[in-house]
N, C-alpha and C positions, 0 to 999 in steps of 0.2 A: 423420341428418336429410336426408331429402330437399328438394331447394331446384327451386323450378319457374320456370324464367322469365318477365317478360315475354311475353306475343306481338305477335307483327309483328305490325301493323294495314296495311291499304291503305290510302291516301289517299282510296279510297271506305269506309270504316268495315270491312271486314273482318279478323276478326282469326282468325291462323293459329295457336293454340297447339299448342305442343311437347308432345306425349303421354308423351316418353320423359325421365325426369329430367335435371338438366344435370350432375348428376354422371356419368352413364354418359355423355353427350357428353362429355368433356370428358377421360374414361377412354380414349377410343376416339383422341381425336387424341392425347395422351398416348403410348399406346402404337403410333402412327404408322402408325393405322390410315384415318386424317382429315387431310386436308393442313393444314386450318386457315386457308385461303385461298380468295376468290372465282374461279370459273369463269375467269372475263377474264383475268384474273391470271395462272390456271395456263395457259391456250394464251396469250398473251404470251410466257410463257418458253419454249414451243414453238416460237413464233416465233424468236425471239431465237436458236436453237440452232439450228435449221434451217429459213431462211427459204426456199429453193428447192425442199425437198419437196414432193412433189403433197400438198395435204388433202383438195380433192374431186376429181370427176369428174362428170359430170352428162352428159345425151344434147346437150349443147352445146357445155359449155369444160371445161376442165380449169384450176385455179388451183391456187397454189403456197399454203405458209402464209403466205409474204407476201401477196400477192396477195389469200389470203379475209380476212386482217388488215385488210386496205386496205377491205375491201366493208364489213368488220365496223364500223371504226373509223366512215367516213363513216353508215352506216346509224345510228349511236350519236347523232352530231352531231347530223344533222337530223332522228331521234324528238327529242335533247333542246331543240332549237330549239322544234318546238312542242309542248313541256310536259310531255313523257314523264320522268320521272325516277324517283329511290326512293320505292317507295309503289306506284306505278305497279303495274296489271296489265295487260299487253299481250295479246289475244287473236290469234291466229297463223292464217288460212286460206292458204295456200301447196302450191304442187306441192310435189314430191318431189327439187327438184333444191338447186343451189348455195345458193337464198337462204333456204332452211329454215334451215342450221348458221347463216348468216351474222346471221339474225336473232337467232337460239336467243341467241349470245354476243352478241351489240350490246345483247339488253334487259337480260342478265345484268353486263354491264361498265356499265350503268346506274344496277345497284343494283334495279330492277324484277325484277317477274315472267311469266316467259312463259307459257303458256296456248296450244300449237299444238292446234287442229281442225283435222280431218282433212275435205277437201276431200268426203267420202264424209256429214258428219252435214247433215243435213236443217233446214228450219226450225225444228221443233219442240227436237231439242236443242242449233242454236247458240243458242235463246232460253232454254233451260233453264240454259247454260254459260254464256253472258254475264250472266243476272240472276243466277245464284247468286254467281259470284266477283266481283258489280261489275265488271267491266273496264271501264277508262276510255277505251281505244285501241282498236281493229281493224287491225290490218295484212295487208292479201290482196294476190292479182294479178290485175289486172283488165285483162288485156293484150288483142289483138286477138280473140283463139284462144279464149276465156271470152264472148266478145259481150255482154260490160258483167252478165251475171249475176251473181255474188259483190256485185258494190259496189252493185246494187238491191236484192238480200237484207238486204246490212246498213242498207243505208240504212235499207228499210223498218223494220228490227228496231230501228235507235236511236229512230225515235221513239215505240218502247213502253218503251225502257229508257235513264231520265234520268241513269243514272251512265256511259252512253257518250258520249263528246264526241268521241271522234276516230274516224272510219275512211278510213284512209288505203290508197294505190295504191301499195306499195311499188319500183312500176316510175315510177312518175309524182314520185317524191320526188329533190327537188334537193340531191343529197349535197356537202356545202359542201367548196372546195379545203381550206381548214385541217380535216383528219380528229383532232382533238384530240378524244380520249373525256373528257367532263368530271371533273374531278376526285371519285371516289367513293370513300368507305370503307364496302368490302360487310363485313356480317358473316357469316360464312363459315357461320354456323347459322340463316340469316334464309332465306327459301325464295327458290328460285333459277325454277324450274319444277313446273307443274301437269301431272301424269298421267292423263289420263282412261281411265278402264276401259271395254272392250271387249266386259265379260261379258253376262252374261245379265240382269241387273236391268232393269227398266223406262226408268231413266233411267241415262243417263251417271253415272259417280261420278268427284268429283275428289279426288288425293291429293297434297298441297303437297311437296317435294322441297326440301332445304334443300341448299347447294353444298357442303358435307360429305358429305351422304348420296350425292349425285352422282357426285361425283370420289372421295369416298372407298371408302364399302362399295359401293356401282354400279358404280365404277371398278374395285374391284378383280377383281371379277368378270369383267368385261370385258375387265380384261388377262388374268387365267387362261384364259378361253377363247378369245379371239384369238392367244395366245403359237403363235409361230413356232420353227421346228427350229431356226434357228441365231439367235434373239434377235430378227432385223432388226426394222421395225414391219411392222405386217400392212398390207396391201391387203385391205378386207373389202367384198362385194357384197352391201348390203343390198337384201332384194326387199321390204322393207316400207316404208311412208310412215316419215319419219324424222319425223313429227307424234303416231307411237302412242307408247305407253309402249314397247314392243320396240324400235321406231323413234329411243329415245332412244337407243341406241346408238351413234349417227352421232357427236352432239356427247361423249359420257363419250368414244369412241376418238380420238379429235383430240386434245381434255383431257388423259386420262389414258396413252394409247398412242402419241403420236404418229403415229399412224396415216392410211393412205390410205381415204377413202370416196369408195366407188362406186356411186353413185345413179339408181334408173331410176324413169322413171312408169310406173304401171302392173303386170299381170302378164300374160307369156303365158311359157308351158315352150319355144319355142323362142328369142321373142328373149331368154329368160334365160341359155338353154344359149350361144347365138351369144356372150354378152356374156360367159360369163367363156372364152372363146376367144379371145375379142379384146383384154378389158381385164387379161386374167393375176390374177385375185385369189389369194391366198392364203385366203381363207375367202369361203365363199357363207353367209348369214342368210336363214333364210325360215321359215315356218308349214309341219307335216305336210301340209296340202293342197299347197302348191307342191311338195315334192320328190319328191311321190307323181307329179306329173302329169310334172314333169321325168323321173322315174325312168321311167316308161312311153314318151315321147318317144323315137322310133327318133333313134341318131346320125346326123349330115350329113356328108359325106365330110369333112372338110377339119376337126372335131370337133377341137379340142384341151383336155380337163379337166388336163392333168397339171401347171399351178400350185397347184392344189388343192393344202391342208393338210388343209383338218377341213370338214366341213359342219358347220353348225348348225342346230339347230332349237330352234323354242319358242313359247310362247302356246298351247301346244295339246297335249294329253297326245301322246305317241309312241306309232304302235300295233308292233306285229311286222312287218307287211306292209309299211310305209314305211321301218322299221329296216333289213328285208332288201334292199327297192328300193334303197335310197338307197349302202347300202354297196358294190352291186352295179353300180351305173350310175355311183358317181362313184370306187370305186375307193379311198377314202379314209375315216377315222375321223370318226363320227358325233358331236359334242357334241352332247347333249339337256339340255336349260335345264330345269328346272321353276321357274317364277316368278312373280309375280301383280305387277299398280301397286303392292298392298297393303306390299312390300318382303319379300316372299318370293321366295327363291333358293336355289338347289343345283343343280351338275348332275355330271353324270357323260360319257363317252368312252366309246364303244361300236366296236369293231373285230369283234365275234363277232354274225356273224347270228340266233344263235339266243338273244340277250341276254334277260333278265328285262327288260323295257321299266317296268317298275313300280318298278326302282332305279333313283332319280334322284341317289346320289351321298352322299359324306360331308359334312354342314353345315361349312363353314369359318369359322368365327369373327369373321374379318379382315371377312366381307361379314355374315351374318347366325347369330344362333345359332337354333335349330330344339331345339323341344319339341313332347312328345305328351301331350294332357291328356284324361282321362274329362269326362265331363257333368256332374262338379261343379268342374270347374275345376283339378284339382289333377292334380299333371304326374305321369305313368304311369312305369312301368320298363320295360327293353327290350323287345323282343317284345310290348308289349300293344298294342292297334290302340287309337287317338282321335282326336283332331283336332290336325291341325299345327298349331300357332304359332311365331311368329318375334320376335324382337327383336336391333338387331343396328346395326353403322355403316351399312347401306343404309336401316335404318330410317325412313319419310318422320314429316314431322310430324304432319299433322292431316287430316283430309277436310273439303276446302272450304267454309265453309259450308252446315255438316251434324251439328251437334255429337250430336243424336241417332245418328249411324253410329258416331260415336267413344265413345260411349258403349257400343254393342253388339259393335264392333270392337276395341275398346284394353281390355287388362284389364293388373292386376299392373304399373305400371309401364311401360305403353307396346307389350306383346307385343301383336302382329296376331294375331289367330283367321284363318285363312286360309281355312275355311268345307272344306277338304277332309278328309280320313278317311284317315289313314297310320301307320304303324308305323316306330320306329325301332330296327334290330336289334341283336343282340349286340356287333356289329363298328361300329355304329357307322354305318352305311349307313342312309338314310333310303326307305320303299319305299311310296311314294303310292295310294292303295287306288283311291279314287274322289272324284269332288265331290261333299261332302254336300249342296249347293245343285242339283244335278243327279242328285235322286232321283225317284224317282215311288212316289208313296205311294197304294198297291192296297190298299184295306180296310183302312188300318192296318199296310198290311203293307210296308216300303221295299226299294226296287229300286233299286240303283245301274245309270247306264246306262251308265257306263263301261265295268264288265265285258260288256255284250252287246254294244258297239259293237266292242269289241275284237274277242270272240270271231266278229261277222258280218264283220272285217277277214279273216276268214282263207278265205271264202267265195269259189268260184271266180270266179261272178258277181256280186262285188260289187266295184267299184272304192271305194266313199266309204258309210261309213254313221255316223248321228247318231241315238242315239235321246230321244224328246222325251215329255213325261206330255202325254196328250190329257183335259179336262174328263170322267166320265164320272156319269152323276146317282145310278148305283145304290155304284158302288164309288170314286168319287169322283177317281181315275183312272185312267187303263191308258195303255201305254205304246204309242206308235209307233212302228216302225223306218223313218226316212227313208232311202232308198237310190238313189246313184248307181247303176246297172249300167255293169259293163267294155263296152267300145267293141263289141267284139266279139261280146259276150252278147245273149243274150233276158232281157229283166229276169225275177226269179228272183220265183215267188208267193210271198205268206205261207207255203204247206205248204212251200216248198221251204226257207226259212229257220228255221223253227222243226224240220221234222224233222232239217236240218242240225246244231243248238240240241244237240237233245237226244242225236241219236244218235252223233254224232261229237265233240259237247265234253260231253256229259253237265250239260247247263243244266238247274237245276230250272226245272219245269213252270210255278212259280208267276211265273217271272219272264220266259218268253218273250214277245214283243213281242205283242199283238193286233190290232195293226192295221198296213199297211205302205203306205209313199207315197213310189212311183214317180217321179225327177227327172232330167231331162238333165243339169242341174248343180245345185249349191246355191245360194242364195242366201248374199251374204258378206260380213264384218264387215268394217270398218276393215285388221283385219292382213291378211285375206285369208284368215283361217279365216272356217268356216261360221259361218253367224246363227243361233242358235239360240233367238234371240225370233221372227225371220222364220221358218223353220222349224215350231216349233210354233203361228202362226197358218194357215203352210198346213197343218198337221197336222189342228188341229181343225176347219178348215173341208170339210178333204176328206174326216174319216174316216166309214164306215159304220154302221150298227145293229148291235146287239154280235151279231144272229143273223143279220146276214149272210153269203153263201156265203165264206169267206173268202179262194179262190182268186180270185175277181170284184176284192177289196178294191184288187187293184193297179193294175187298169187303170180302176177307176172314182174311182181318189183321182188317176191320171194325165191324165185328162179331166179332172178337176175342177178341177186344178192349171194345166192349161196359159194360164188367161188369170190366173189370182191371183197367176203367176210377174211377169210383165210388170209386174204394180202393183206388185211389192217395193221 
């Protein structure tokens, strides 16, 4: 018999149910897969074991675990002085530095939930984020260097949305001398933190994260990939907002790893390269587009990579061309992540440049189990291609007020459809085809653009390509190739990419791109991978008449582009 919990409710009426039964929770910390414990709780005991460890680092201080304990503790105090407590959904607008983690744990040792926005969402979806999950609190920084921006935004925004009552200055809050965290009993399957996705959808999606799936199946992941040659804890350089779902890394390695995080604002390929010269990390975290542009980056005399353990990458498929870059420029073993908010994970370790990029690894249990199922639902045998699903200890609970997504997204018990197109082989190895949500459907006829985007990674003149479906009225759509060109290049026309296409990779006819659009840079998400909502608005605004010269199509979609970039 399956038995279904309870759901958490907020103290603004939203309720998170658990998709996945309580008997497979329950299996899972059982088998000590799940601490069974609140967030707070587990770095507490970090503390306690090693309170003079560096936790963060940031372009300012550096604190110890005592020390971020002390930020954490007080930041707990006075949320709960004015009225934050269990129930509580706290929304998160904050840099990239020390008082992301410090908050992440202070709402988490609450007994609340946290909810970080990425400094990067707009009006339209902090009003989309804050009304869907009720939040009752805001917490930003509204320091000199912001010119009171952030805290007029929210202002304006609380008075369209009456379940906001607090937006607070978390530089402006008076952290009381007694740092006593109130007395809470979390329940370790109640949600700890909200994920918001990155993808391609129209609107932000949120996925509720309960302090099991965090520390446990998220956790464990994160110590597999962070694991160092001789045990130590890792010092890891994360290049993304520690507010994304990638970016939750920061708080599970502290949690789970006792680990050093090394936090920066912003992205540029040199102050990244100078930074792990100076700060010694043993792992660099970043998106395919950062290690591509690092990889390209001439060294500076004085260049020191050799604390490097492993690169990582993820939030973004891995092509060949950043495989090879990245192994080549940092000298060191590639972790590639394939992962979604959704609670999909596996990766794999690449040391051979000339890697299958499309194996992402053996599913491990302890984090998520991985099936492949045809279009009726029913799970395939090895070797046959479907769609990935997962269910698993990372497993999140629910998507935020959205029960319609959990209905299209949760089948069988709580499995994620991950919306992508893979195969799982004889061996065991899981080998990701393409996004089935990033096709373009020609007459009826679908086009994964994964495989082209790959196939134009390997093009002399192209540093970055994304390709996007442009509206089309006869065939309903035909496909884009957005393209960086190398520093060095002439951007390369349509003819030169499509006879590249066919005569040197052998692309069927039906699937070469028709139309192309010429950019100095992409436009870019939250991680700092491309936009590919932005993206295919400049696509269809810039593209041609399908009988246009098609050599023309590059330089007149790069005209067309140059002031549409600016409004991104």
């Amino acid at each position: 018999m399956t038995t279904v919990r309870m759901p958490w409710v907020s103290a603004n009426g939203v309720a998170f149910p658990d998709q996945v039964p309580a008997e497979l929770r329950r299996a899972w910390v059982e088998a000590g897969f799940c601490p069974d414990r609140g967030l707070y709780e587990l770095f507490a005991e970090r503390v306690a074991a090693h309170p003079e460890r560096t936790a963060v680092v940031d372009g300012r201080e550096a604190l110890s675990y005592r020390e971020l304990d002390d930020r954490v503790r007080g930041i707990a105090a006075a949320l709960a002085a004015r009225g934050v407590g269990a129930g509580s959904v706290v929304a998160t607008r904050l840099p990239a530095d020390r008082r992301s983690p410090a908050t992440d744990l202070a709402v988490a040792a609450l007994g609340a939930v946290v909810l970080p926005c990425v400094p990067g969402h707009g009006r339209r979806d902090l009003a989309a984020l804050l009304g869907t999950s009720r939040a009752d609190t805001v917490l930003t920084a509204a320091g000199p260097s912001s010119g009171g921006g952030p805290m007029r935004l929210l202002d304006d925004l609380r008075g369209e949305l009456p379940h906001l009552h607090r937006v607070l200055d978390i530089d402006a809050l008076s952290l009381p001398d007694c740092r006593a965290v109130p007395p809470v009993t979390v329940d370790p399957e109640a949600p700890a933190r909200i994920l918001v996705s990155s993808g391609s959808e129209a609107a932000p999606k949120m996925i509720a994260y309960s302090h099991n799936a965090l520390a446990g199946g998220r956790g464990r992941y994160v110590e597999q990939v962070l694991r160092t040659a001789d045990g130590t804890p890792p010092r890891v350089l994360l290049l993304v907002s520690p507010a994304t779902a990638y970016g939750s890394l920061a708080v599970v390695a502290l949690v789970r790893c006792g680990a050093t995080v090394l936090l920066r604002e912003g992205f540029d390929p040199a102050g990244a390269l100078r930074a792990v010269s100076r700060l010694r990390p043993t792992h660099l975290a970043a998106v395919p587009t950062m290690l591509r542009r690092m990889a390209e980056w001439p060294p500076e005399p004085d260049e020191d990579l050799s604390s490097l353990q492993a690169v990582v990458s993820s939030s973004a498929m891995l092509t060949p061309a950043v495989l090879r870059g990245a192994l080549a420029r940092f000298g060191r073993p590639l972790v590639n992540v394939y992962g979604s908010s959704d609670g999909m994970n596996c990766h794999t370790r690449w040391t051979d440049p000339d890697g299958d990029v499309l194996r992402v690894g053996r599913p491990d249990p302890g984090v998520t189990a991985i099936r492949v199922c045809g279009p009726d639902g029913r799970e395939l045998p090895a070797g046959r291609p479907g769609e990935i699903q997962a269910r698993g200890p990372m497993s999140p609970l629910c998507h935020v007020g959205a029960p319609a997504l959990d209905a299209r997204q949760r089948v069988d018990g709580g499995w994620v459809r991950a919306g992508d197109l893979g195969v799982l082989d004889v061996d065991g190895q899981l080998r990701v085809m393409s996004r089935i949500k990033q096709m373009v459907n020609r007459g009826g006829v679908s086009i994964g653009t994964a495989e082209v985007e790959r196939l134009l990674d390997g093009h002399p003149a192209v540093a970055e390509a994304v390709c996007v479906a442009v509206p089309d009225p006869d065939l309903g759509e035909r496909m884009c190739a957005c393209v960086v060109p190398r520093a060095a290049a002439v951007g390369p026309t349509l003819a030169d990419l499509t006879g590249f296409l066919r005569e040197h990779c052998a692309l069927e006819r039906h699937k070469l791109p028709e139309y192309l659009l010429l950019l100095e840079r992409f436009p870019a998400g939250s991680t700092g991978k491309p936009d590919r909502r932005a993206l295919a608005v400049l696509a269809a605004a810039a593209r041609l008449p399908v009988g246009a010269q098609r050599t023309g199509a590059a330089r007149a979609a790069k005209a067309q582009t140059a002031s549409a970039t600016a409004s991104i």
